[in-house]
C-alpha positions as CSV (number, residue, x, y, z in Angstrom):
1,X,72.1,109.0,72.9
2,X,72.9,111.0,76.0
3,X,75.3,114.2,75.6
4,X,77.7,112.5,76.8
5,X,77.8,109.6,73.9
6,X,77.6,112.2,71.6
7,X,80.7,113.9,72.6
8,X,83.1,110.8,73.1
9,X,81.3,109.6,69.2
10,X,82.0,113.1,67.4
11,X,85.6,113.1,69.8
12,X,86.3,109.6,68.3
13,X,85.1,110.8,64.8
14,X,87.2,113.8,64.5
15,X,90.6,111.7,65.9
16,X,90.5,109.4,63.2
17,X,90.8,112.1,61.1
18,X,93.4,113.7,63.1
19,X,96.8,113.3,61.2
20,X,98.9,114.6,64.0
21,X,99.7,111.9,67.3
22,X,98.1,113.8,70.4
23,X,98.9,113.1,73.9
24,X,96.0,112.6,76.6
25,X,96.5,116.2,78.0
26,X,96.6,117.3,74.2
27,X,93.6,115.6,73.8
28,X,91.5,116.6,76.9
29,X,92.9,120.6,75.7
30,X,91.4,120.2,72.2
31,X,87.9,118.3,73.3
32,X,87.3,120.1,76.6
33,X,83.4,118.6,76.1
34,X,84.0,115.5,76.7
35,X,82.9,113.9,80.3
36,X,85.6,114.4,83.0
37,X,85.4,111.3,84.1
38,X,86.0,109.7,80.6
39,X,89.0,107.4,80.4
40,X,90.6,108.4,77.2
41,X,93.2,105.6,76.9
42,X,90.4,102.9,77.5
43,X,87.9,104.5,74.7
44,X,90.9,104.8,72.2
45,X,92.2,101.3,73.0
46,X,88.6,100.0,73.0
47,X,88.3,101.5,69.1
48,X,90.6,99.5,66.5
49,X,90.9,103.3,64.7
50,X,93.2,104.0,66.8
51,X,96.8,103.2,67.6
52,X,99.5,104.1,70.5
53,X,103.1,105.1,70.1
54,X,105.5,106.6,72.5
55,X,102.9,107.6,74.6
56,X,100.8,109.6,71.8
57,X,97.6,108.7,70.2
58,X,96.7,108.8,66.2
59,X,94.5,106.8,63.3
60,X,96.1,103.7,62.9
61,X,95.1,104.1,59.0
62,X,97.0,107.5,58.5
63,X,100.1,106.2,59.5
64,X,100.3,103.2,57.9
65,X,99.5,105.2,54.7
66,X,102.6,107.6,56.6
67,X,106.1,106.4,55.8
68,X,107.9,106.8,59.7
69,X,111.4,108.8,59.6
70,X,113.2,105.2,60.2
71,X,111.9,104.1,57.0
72,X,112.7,107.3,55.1
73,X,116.3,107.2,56.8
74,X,116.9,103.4,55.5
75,X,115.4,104.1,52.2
76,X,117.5,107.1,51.8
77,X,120.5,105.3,53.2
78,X,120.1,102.1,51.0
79,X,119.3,104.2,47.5
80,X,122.9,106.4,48.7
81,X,124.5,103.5,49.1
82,X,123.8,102.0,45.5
83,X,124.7,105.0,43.7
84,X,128.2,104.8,45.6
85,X,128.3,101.5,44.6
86,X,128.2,101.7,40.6
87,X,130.5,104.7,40.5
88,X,133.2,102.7,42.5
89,X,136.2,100.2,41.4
90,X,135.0,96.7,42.3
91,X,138.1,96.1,44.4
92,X,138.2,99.2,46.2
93,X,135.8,99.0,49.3
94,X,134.5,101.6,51.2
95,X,132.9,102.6,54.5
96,X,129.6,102.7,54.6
97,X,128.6,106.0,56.5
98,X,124.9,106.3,58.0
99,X,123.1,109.3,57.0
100,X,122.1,111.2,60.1
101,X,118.6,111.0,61.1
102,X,116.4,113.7,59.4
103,X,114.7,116.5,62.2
104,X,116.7,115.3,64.7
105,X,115.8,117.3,67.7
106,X,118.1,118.6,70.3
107,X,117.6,119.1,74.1
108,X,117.4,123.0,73.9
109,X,114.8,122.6,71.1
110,X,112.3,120.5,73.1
111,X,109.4,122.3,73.2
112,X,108.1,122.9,77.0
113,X,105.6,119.6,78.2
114,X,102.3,121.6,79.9
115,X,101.6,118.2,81.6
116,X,105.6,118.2,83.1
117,X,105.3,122.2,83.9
118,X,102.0,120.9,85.9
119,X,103.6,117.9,87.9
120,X,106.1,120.5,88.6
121,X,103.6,123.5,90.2
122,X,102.1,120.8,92.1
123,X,105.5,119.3,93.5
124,X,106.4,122.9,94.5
125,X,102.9,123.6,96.1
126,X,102.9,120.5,98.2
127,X,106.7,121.0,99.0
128,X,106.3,124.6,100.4
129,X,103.6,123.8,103.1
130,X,104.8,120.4,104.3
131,X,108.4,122.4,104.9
132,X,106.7,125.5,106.4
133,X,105.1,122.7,109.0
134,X,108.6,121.6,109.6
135,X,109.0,118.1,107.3
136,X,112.2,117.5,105.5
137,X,110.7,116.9,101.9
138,X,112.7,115.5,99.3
139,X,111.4,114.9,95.7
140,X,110.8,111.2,93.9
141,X,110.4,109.9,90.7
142,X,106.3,109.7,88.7
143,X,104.8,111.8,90.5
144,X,106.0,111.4,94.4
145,X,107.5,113.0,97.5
146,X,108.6,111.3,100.6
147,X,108.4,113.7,103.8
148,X,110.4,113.0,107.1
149,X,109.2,114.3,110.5
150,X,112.1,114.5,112.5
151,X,110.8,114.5,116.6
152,X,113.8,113.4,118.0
153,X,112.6,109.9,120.0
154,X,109.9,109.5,117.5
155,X,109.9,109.9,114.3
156,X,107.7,109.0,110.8
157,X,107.8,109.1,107.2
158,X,105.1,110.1,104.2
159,X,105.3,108.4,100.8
160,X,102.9,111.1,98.8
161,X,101.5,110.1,95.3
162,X,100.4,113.6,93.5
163,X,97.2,113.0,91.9
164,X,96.5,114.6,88.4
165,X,93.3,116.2,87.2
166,X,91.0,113.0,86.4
167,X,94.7,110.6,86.9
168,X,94.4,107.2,88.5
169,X,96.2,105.5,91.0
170,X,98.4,102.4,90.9
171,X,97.6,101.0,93.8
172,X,99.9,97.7,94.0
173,X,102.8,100.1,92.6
174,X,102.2,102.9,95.5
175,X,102.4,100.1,98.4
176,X,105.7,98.4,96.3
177,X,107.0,102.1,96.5
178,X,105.9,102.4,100.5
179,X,107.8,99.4,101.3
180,X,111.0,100.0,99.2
181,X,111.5,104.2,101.2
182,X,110.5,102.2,104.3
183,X,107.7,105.1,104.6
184,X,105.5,104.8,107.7
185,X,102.3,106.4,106.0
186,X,100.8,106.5,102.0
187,X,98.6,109.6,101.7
188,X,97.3,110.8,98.1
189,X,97.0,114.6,97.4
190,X,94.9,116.0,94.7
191,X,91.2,117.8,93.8
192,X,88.5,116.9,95.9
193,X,86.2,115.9,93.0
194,X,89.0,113.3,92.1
195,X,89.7,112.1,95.9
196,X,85.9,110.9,96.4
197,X,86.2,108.3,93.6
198,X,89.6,106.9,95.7
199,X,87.9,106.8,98.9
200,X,87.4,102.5,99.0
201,X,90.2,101.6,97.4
202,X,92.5,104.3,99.5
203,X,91.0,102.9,103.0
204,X,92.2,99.2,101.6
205,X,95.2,100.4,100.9
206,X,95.6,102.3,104.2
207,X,96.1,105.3,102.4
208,X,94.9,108.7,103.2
209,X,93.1,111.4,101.0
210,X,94.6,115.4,101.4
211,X,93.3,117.7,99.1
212,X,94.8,120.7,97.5
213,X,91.8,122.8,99.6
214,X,92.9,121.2,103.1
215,X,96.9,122.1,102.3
216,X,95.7,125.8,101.4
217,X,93.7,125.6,104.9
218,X,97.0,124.3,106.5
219,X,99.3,127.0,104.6
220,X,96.5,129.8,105.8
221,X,96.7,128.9,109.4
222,X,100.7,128.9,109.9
223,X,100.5,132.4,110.6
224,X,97.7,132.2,113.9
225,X,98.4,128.5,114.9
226,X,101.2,126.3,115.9
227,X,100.9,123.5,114.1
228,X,103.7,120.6,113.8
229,X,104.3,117.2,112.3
230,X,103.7,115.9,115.4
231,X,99.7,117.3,115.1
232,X,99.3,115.9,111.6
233,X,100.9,112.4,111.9
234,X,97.1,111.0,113.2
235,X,96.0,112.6,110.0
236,X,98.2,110.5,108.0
237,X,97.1,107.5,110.3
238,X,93.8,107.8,109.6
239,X,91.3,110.3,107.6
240,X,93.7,112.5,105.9
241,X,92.6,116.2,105.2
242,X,89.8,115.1,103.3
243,X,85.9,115.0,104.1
244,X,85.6,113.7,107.8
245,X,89.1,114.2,108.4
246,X,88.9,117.6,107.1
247,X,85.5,117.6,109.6
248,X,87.9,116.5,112.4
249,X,90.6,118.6,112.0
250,X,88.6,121.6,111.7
251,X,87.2,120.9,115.5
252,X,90.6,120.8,116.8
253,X,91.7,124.2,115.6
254,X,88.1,125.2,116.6
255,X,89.3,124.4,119.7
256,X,92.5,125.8,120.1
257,X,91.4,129.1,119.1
258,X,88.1,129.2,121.4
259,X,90.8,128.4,124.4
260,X,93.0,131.6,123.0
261,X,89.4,133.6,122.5
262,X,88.4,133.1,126.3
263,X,92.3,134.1,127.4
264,X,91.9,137.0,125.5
265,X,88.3,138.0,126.8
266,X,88.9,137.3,130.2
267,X,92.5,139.7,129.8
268,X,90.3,142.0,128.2
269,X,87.8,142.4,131.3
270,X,91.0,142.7,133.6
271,X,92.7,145.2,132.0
272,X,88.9,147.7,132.6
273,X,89.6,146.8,136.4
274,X,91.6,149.5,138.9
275,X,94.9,147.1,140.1
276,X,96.0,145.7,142.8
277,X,91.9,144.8,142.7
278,X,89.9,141.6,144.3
279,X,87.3,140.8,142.0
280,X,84.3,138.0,141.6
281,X,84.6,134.8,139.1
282,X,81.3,136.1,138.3
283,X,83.0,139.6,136.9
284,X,84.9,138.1,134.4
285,X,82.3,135.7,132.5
286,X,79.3,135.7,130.1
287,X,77.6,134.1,128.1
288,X,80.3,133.4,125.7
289,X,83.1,131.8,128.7
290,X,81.9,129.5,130.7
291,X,82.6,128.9,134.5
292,X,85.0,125.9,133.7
293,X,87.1,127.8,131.2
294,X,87.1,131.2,133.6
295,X,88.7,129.0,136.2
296,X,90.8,127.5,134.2
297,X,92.4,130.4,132.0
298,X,92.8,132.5,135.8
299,X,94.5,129.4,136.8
300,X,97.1,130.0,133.7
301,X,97.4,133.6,134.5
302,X,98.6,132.9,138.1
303,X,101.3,130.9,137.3
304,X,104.8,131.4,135.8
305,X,105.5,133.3,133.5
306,X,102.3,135.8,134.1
307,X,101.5,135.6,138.2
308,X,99.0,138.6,137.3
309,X,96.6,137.2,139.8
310,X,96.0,135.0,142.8
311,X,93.3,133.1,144.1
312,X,91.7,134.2,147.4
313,X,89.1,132.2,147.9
314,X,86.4,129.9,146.2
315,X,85.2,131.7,143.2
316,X,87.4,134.8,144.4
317,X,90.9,136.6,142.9
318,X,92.8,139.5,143.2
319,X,94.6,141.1,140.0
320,X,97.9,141.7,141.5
321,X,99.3,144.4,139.1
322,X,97.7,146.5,136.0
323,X,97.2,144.3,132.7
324,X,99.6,146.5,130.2
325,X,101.9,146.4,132.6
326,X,102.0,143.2,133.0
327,X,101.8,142.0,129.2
328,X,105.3,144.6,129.1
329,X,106.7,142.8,131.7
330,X,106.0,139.7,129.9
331,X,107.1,140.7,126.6
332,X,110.8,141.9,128.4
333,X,111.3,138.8,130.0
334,X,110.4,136.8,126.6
335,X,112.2,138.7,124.1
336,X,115.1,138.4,126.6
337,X,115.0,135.0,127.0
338,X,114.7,134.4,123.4
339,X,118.3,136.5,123.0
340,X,119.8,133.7,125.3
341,X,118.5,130.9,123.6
342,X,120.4,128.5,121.6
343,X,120.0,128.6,118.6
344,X,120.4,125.5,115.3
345,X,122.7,126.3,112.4
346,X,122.6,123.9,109.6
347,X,125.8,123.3,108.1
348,X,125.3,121.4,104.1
349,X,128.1,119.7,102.0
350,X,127.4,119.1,98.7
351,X,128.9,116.7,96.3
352,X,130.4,118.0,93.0
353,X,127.6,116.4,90.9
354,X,124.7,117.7,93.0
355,X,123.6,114.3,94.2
356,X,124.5,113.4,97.4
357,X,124.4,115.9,100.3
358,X,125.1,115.8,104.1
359,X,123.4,117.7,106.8
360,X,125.2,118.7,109.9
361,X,123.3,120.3,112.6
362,X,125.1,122.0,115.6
363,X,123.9,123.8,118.4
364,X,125.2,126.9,119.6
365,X,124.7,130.1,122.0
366,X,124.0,133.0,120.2
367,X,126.8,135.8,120.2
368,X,129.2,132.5,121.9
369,X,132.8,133.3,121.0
370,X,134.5,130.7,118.8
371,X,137.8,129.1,120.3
């Protein structure tokens, strides 16, 4: 017998002995041994030891040897009800009161779930990047989220099933749920290690696979790249942010910040040179920028907004004005433009129960004077 048996055996030994009903989580807290990838509801429903109520696991002989609370309540109710009896008139009849349940407990008293308190970390984690990238997110019932990417002329939806440690997914019960939100896309988010078991059955469901490491990636790079829904809806298409797609994605941002790299570098080289200058293609590269990407970041810099330089001839410019003067020039014009901007001011209505609530969003100048 492998390790492994000999956990799940001593595991299944020590339940039957168990007098209190555990819950999976409860369970996977008090034997952390046993194999992560062991289905605990299958081994105890595979063993005739054990039995399942209301969710919660325990020896099927310890409570039939247990009287339950119901029976205790109608015991205690019928042997009430016969002392009443004898000490009454025969004619005189009387209503019979039930007894209130015994260790009835309140709302207040429930003590916290760890498993709910987890759903609930997870829901907020996935909820904060998907809105810093711009989705609308709104919350679901077991487990889900539905985000909205609002383009304007094209738009798309995300049903997102949250995957717990070593969970499983429904798959017939996730596509039934796609269809009734009318979500474009099905993606799954949760731990790597659990993702690589859903890779077949998520590609025939035309589901995709995001990890919790690829949303802390995304949440990382907010602050250096401009990333929308727009650049993630042919992640939810195909791939997900998940082992090639996390490959893929990777390349593009690669990308994007080798392009801002060479700006920089090239600015860099400008801003040694004595303005107004004419310089060489040849002054401005090396073996990190290439010929092609030269050209085409001196191309940028010539046009509007910059026009720093001008080209003179083949393989030949002229730096029209100093560098930092330029970038202050720049910075002016932007940080006045962005004053005249219009601007999007959300206006919400909310219903006196908290369910239903309405969005109005209206444009307007900023410092426009109100008629």
């Amino acid at each position: 017998m492998n390790t492994g048996a000999a956990a799940i055996a001593k595991f299944l030994d020590d339940l039957a002995n168990q007098g209190t009903p555990l819950s999976k989580a409860e369970i996977r807290g008090l034997y952390p041994d046993l194999p992560k990838n062991l289905d605990i509801d299958d081994a105890l429903s595979r063993d005739n030891r054990f039995v399942l109520e209301k969710g919660r696991w325990q020896s099927a002989k310890l409570k039939e040897d247990r009287p339950s609370e119901t029976q205790e309540t109608t015991q205690g109710a019928k042997n009430e009800s016969s002392i009443e009896a004898k000490n009454e008139p025969e004619k005189i009849k009387r209503a019979t009161v039930t007894p209130y349940p015994k260790r009835v407990i309140y709302p207040s008293e429930v003590a916290p779930n760890p498993t709910s308190e987890k759903d609930l970390s997870l829901q907020n984690k996935a909820k904060d990047v998907l809105k810093l990238l711009g989705y609308r997110v709104e919350s679901l019932s077991h487990g889900q989220l539905i985000a909205y990417a609002d383009l304007g002329r094209k738009n798309y939806s995300v049903l997102i099933q949250l995957l717990q440690p070593s969970g499983q997914i429904d798959w017939s019960a996730l596509l039934a749920r796609k269809r009734e939100v009318s979500a474009t896309y099905a993606a799954v988010f949760g731990d790597g290690l659990d993702l690589t078991k859903l890779s077949s059955p998520a590609a025939l469901a035309r589901a995709t696979l995001w990890s919790w490491a690829g949303l802390d990636r995304l949440h990382g790079l907010t602050s250096s790249v401009l990333l929308s829904p727009y650049d993630l809806e042919s992640h939810f298409e195909r791939d997900g942010l998940f082992d090639h797609g996390m490959e893929r994605f990777d390349k593009t941002i690669d990308k994007r910040v080798s392009e801002k790299g060479a700006f920089s570098a090239i600015l860099t080289r400008l801003a040694a040179m004595r303005a107004p200058v004419v310089f060489m293609l040849d002054e401005v590269i090396d073996n990190d920028i290439n010929r092609e990407s030269a050209v085409r970041v001196l191309e940028t810099m010539s046009q509007a907004p910059f026009h720093l330089v001008t080209k003179v001839d083949n393989g030949e410019f002229c730096l029209r004005n100093k560098v930092s003067d330029a970038l202050l020039n720049f910075s002016d014009y932007a940080l006045s433009l962005k004053s005249r901007l219009p601007h999007r001011r959300t206006e919400k209505l909310q219903g006196l129960e908290g369910e239903a609530q309405y969005e109005t969003l209206v444009d307007a100048n900023v410092g426009a004077k109100s008629e």
